[in-house]
N, C-alpha and C positions, 0 to 999 in steps of 0.2 A: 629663922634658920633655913628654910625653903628657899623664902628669896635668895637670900646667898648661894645657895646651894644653885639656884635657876641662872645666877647672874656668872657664875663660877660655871658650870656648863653651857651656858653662851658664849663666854667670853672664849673660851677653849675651843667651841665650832668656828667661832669666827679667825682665831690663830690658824687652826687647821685649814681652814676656806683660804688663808692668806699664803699657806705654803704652798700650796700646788701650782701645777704650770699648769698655762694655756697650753691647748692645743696647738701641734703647729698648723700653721695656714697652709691648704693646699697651693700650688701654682699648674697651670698648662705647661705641659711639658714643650720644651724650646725646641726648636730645632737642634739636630744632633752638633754637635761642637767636631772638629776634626782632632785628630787622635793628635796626642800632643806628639812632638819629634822625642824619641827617645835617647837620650842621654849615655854614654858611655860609663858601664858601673862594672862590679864586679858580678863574675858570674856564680857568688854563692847565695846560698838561699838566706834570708832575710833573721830566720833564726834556726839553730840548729836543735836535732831531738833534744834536746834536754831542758829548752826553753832560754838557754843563753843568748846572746847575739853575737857575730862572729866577730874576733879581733880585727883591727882596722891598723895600719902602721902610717901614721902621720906623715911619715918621708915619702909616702906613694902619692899622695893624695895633693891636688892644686886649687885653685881658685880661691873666691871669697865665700864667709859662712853670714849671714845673716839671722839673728835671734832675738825674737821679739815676745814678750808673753807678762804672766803674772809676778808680781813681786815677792810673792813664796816660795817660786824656787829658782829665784835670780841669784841668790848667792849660791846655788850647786851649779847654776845655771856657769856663772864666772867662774867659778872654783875648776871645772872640767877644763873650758876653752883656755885657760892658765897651763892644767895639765897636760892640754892637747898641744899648745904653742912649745911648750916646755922640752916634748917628746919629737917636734923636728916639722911641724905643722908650717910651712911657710908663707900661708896667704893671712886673708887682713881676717878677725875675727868681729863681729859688730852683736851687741848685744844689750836690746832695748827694754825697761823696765814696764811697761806699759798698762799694765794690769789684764786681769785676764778676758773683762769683755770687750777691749781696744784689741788684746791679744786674738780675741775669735775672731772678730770684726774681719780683723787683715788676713786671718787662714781663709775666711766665705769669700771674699772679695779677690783673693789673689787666683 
């Protein structure tokens, strides 16, 4: 009954040793990057007191949407840009299924 009992809380430090992350890896910081050119947006704040985010009207808004990420919420992900195109959105909508560490991959990289 011991040994079980020893083999059964090993087994269990060894699951636990298995979840955790590494550390991230330090790097030397780069040279400073030039400020990116800023974009023409709207002048409201990102979200309002209540925790909302501010309405958006699709007939304002131009260019192309690109979206790239996890397969979990690829179908809220389509379901939206459907409702977005539906409501007067005129540009191309692109929406890539790629899973979510492709999906990080391309936010570090871009």
């Amino acid at each position: 009954m011991r040994r079980l009992l020893f083999v059964f809380v090993a087994l269990f430090a060894m699951m636990l040793a298995a979840c955790t992350t590494a550390a991230p890896a330090t790097q030397a910081p780069a040279a400073e990057a030039p400020a990116a050119e800023a974009t023409e947006a709207p002048a409201e704040e990102a979200a309002t007191e209540d925790g909302m985010l501010p309405e958006v009207n699709p007939l304002e808004l131009s260019g192309d949407i690109i979206i790239a990420g996890s397969s979990t919420v690829y179908p809220l992900t389509e379901a939206m840009a459907e409702r977005f195109q539906n409501e007067g959105f005129a540009g191309n909508i692109t929406i890539d299924s790629i899973g979510s560490g492709a999906g990080f991959e391309r936010f570090c990289v871009a």
